[in-house]
C-alpha positions as CSV (number, residue, x, y, z in Angstrom):
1,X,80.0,145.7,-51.7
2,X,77.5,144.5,-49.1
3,X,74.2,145.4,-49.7
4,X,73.3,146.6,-46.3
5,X,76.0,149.1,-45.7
6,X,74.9,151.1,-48.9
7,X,72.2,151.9,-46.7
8,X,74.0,153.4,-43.9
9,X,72.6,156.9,-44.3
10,X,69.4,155.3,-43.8
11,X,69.9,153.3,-40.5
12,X,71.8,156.2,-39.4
13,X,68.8,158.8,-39.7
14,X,66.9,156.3,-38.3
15,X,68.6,155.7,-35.1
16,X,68.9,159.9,-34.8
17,X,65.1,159.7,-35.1
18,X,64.0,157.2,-33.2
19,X,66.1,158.9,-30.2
20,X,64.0,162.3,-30.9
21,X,60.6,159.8,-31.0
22,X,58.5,159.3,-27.7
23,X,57.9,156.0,-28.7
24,X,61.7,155.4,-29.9
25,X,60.0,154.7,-33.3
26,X,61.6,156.3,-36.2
27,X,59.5,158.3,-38.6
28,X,59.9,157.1,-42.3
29,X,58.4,160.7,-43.5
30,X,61.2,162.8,-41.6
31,X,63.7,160.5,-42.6
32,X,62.6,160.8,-46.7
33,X,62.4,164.9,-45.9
34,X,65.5,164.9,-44.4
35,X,67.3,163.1,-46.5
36,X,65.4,164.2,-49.9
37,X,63.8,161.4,-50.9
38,X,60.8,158.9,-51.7
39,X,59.3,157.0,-48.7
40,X,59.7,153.5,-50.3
41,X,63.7,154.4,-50.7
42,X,63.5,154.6,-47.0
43,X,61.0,151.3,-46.4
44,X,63.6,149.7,-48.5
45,X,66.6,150.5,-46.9
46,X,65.5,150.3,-43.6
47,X,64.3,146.7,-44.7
48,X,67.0,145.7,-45.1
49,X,68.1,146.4,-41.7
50,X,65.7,144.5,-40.5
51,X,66.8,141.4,-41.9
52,X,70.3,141.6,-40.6
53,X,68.7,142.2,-37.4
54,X,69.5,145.8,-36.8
55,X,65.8,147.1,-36.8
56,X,62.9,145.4,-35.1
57,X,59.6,144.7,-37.4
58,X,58.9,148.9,-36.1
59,X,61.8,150.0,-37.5
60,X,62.9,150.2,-33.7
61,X,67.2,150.0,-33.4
62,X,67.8,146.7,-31.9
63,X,70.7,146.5,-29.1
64,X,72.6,144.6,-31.6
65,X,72.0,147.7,-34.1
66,X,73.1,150.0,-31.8
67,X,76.4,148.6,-31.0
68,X,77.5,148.4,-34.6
69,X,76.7,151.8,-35.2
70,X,78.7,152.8,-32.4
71,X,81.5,150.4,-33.7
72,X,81.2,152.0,-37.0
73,X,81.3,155.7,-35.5
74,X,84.8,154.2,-33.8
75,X,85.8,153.3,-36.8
76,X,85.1,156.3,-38.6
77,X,86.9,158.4,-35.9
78,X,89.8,156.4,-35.9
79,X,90.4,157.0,-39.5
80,X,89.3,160.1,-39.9
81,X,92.0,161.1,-36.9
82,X,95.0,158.3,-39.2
83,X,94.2,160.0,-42.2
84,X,94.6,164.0,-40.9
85,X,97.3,163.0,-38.9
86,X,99.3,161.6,-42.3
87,X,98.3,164.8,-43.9
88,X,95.3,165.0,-45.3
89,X,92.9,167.8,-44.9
90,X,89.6,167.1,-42.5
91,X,87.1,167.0,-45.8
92,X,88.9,164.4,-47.7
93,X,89.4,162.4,-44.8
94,X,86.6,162.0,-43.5
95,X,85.0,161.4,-47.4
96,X,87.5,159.1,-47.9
97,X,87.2,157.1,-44.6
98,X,83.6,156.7,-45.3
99,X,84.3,155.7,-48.8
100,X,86.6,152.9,-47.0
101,X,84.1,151.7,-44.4
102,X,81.6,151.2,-47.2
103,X,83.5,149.5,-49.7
104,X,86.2,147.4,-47.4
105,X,85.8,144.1,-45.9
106,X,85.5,144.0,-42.3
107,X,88.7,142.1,-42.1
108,X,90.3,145.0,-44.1
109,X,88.1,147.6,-41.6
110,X,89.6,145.7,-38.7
111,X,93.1,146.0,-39.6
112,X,93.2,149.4,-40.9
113,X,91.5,150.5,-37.5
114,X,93.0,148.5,-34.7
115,X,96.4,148.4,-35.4
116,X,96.3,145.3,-38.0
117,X,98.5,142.1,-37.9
118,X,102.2,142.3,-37.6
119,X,104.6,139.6,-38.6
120,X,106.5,137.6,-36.3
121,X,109.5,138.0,-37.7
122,X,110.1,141.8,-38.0
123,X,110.8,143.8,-34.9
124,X,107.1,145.0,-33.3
125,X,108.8,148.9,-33.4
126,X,111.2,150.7,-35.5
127,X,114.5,150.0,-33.8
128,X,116.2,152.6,-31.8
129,X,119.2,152.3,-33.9
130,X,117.6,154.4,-37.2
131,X,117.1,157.3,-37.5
132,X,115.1,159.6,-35.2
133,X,113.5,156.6,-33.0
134,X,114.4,156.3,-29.5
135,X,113.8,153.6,-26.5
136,X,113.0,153.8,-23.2
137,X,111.2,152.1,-20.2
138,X,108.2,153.9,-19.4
139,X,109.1,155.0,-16.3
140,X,111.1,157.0,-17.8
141,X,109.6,158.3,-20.5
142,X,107.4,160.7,-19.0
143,X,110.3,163.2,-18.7
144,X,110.5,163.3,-22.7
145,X,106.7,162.8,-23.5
146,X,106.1,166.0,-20.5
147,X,108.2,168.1,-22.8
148,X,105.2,167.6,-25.8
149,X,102.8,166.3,-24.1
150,X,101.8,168.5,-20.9
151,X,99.6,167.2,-17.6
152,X,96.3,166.6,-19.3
153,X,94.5,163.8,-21.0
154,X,95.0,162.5,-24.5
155,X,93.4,159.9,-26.7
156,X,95.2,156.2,-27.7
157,X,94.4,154.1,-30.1
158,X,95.5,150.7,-28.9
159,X,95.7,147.1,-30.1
160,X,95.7,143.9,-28.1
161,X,97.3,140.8,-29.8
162,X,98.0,137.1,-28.8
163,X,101.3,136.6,-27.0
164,X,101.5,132.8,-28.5
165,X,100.4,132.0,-31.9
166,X,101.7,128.9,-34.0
167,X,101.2,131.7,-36.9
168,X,103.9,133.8,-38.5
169,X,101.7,136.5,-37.4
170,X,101.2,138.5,-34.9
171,X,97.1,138.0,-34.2
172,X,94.5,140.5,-33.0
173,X,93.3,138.7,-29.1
174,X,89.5,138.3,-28.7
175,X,90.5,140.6,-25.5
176,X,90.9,143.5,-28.0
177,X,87.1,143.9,-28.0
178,X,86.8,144.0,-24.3
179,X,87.6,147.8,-23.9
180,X,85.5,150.9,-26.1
181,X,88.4,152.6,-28.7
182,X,90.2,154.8,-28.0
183,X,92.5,154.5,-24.9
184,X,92.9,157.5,-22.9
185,X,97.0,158.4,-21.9
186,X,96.7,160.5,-18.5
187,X,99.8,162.6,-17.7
188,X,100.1,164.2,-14.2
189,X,103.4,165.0,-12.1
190,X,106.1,162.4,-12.8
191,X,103.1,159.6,-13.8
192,X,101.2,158.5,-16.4
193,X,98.3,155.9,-17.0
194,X,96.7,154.3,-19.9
195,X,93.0,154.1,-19.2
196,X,90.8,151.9,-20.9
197,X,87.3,151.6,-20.4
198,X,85.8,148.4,-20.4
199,X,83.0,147.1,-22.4
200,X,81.0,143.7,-23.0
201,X,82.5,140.8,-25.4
202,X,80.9,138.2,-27.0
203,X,82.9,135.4,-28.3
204,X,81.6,131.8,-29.2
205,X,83.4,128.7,-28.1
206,X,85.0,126.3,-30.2
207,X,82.1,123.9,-29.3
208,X,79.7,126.6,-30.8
209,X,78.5,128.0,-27.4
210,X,78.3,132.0,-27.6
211,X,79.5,133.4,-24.3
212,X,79.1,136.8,-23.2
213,X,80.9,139.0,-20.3
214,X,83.1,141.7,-19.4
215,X,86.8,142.2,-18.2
216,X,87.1,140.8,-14.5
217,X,90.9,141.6,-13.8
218,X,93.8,143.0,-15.4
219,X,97.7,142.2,-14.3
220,X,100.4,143.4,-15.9
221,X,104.3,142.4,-16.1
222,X,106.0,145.2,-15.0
223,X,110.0,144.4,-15.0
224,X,109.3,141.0,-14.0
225,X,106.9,141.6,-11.2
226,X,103.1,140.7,-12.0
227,X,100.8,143.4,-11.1
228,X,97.2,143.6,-10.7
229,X,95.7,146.6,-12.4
230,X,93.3,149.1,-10.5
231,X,89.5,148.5,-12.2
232,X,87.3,151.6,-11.0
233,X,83.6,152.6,-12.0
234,X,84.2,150.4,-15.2
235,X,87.6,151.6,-16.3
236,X,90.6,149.8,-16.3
237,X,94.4,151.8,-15.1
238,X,97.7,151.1,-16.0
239,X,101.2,152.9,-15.5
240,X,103.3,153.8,-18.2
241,X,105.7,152.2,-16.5
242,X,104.4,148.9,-17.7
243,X,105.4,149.7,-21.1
244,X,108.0,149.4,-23.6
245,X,108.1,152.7,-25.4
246,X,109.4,154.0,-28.6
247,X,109.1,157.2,-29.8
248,X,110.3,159.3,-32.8
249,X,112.1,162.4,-32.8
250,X,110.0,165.5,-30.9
251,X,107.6,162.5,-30.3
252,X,105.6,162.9,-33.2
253,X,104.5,159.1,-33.0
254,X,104.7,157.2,-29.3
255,X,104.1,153.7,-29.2
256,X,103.9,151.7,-26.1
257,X,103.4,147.5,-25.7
258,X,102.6,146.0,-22.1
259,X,102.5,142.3,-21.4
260,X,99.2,141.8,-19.8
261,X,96.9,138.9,-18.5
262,X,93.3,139.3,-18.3
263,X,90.0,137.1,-17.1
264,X,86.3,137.3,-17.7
265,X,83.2,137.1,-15.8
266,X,82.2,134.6,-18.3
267,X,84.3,132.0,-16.7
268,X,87.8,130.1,-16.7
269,X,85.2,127.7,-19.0
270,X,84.6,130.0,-21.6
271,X,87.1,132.4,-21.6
272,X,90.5,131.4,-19.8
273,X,92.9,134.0,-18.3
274,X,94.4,134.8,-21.5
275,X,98.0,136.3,-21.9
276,X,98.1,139.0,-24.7
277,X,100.8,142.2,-25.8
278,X,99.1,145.5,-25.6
279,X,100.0,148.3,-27.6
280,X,99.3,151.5,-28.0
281,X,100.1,154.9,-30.5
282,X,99.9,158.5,-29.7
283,X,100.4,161.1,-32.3
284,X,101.4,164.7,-31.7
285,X,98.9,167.0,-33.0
286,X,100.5,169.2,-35.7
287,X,101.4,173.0,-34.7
C-alpha cells in the first residue's frame, strides 16, 4: 500500500480546516481532537503530504493537493453509486469503496472508476440479439428512456477512449480527463443532451514537455455529418442523437458511445485534434 494514502484522514481534516482557518492554515490541535489523537500522529501524517507536494512547508493544501482530493472524492462517489447500484447496501459500499481506494493501484482505481479498458475484439455493448438488450439511434431513444426517465437532469458516468490503437485494447484517451465526472443526461420535450463540464488537463509530451490547457472545441459525427458542439460558460452539449444507444429491458442500464473530435488550447503542437469514442452509462435508480 502506498504510504501516503494511509494518511488520507489526515490530509482530508486538514483541507476541511484549513478552509474554516482565516489564514487557510490548518490547525494540527483541532485536527488531533477531532480525530482523537496525538499531535505528532498528525505532524507525521501531514508530513508526509508535504513531501508528495500536497501540503506547503505550513501545512497549507497546495493546488496540486486540492485537485487530488477532489479526484479522490470522484472516485469515491463513483463507486459508492457502482457498488449500491449492484446491490449493496449504502454502509458497506461506501466502507468498501474506501477500503478499494486505499489499497488499489491507481491503474486498478482508474479502471474500476472510468469505465476501464475493453478489448478490441468483443462487441463494445451487449448485442441486441440476447436477451433483454435493445438498440436504437439516439434520436430515437428518448421515447423509451421518457417512459423511466422523465424531463429532469440525471448523472452519467462516462468514458472517453482512443478511436485508433495498434493495441488489442480499447485505451482510455488523455481527453478523458478534460471534463469533471460525472456527465450530466438532460431530458426535456423530445431532446436530450449529455453535458459535460470542462476542466484543465495536463499531459506531457513525448519529448518530456508538460503542457497544460483546457477543451477548445468539441464536434461530433452524427449519422455521417460532423457537428460542432455548443461550449457555454464552461460546459460542453451534445444531443443524444449523436449516440449509439443500448439499453436493457425497463432501461435499468443505458449506455451510449459518440464518435467525437476534440482540440485544446494548448496547441495543434502539444495536443492535436484528437479523434476518440465517448461513452457513457446511466442506471435506473431502484424503486
Amino acid at each position: 500500500m502506498e504510504e501516503f494514502k494511509k494518511s488520507l484522514v489526515y490530509l482530508s481534516a486538514a483541507i476541511r480546516n484549513a478552509e474554516t482557518n482565516p489564514k487557510g492554515k490548518p490547525s494540527v490541535t483541532e485536527i488531533a481532537d477531532e480525530l482523537g489523537v496525538h499531535r505528532s500522529t498528525v505532524t507525521r501524517a501531514l508530513g508526509t503530504y508535504q513531501t508528495m507536494g500536497y501540503l506547503d512547508q505550513n501545512n497549507k493544501p497546495t493546488q496540486i493537493g486540492k485537485e487530488w482530493m477532489d479526484t479522490f472524492t470522484q472516485h469515491q462517489e463513483l463507486l459508492v453509486s457502482w457498488l449500491i447500484h449492484n446491490g449493496i447496501s449504502r454502509k458497506t459500499a461506501e466502507r468498501d469503496a474506501l477500503e478499494i481506494l486505499v489499497n488499489c493501484s491507481d491503474n486498478v482505481i482508474s479502471l474500476l472508476c472510468k469505465g476501464g479498458h475493453m478489448c478490441k475484439e468483443c462487441d463494445q455493448f451487449c448485442k441486441p440479439a440476447e436477451a433483454n438488450w435493445f438498440s436504437v439511434n439516439g434520436g430515437k431513444a428518448i421515447s423509451e428512456l421518457k417512459q423511466y426517465f422523465p424531463d429532469g437532469e440525471y448523472q452519467a458516468h462516462f468514458a472517453i477512449y482512443k478511436e485508433q490503437t495498434e493495441k488489442s485494447i480499447l485505451e482510455l484517451s488523455m481527453a478523458n480527463d478534460a471534463f469533471e465526472y460525472p456527465a450530466v443526461l438532460k431530458i426535456e420535450g423530445e431532446t436530450g443532451i449529455i453535458r459535460l463540464k470542462i476542466k484543465e488537463m495536463r499531459q506531457q509530451s513525448v519529448l518530456g514537455i508538460w503542457y497544460s490547457g483546457m477543451l477548445a472545441s468539441l464536434r461530433y459525427d452524427e449519422d455521417g455529418c460532423i457537428c460542432e458542439a455548443e461550449i457555454e460558460d464552461g460546459v460542453v452539449s451534445i444531443p443524444i442523437s449523436a449516440f449509439r444507444i443500448v439499453y436493457e429491458l425497463d432501461c435499468k442500464t443505458v449506455r451510449g458511445m459518440a464518435r467525437v473530435f476534440m482540440t485544446c488550447t494548448a496547441g495543434e503542437a502539444a495536443m492535436p485534434e484528437n479523434a476518440g469514442l465517448l461513452e457513457f452509462k446511466l442506471w435506473k435508480a431502484p424503486r
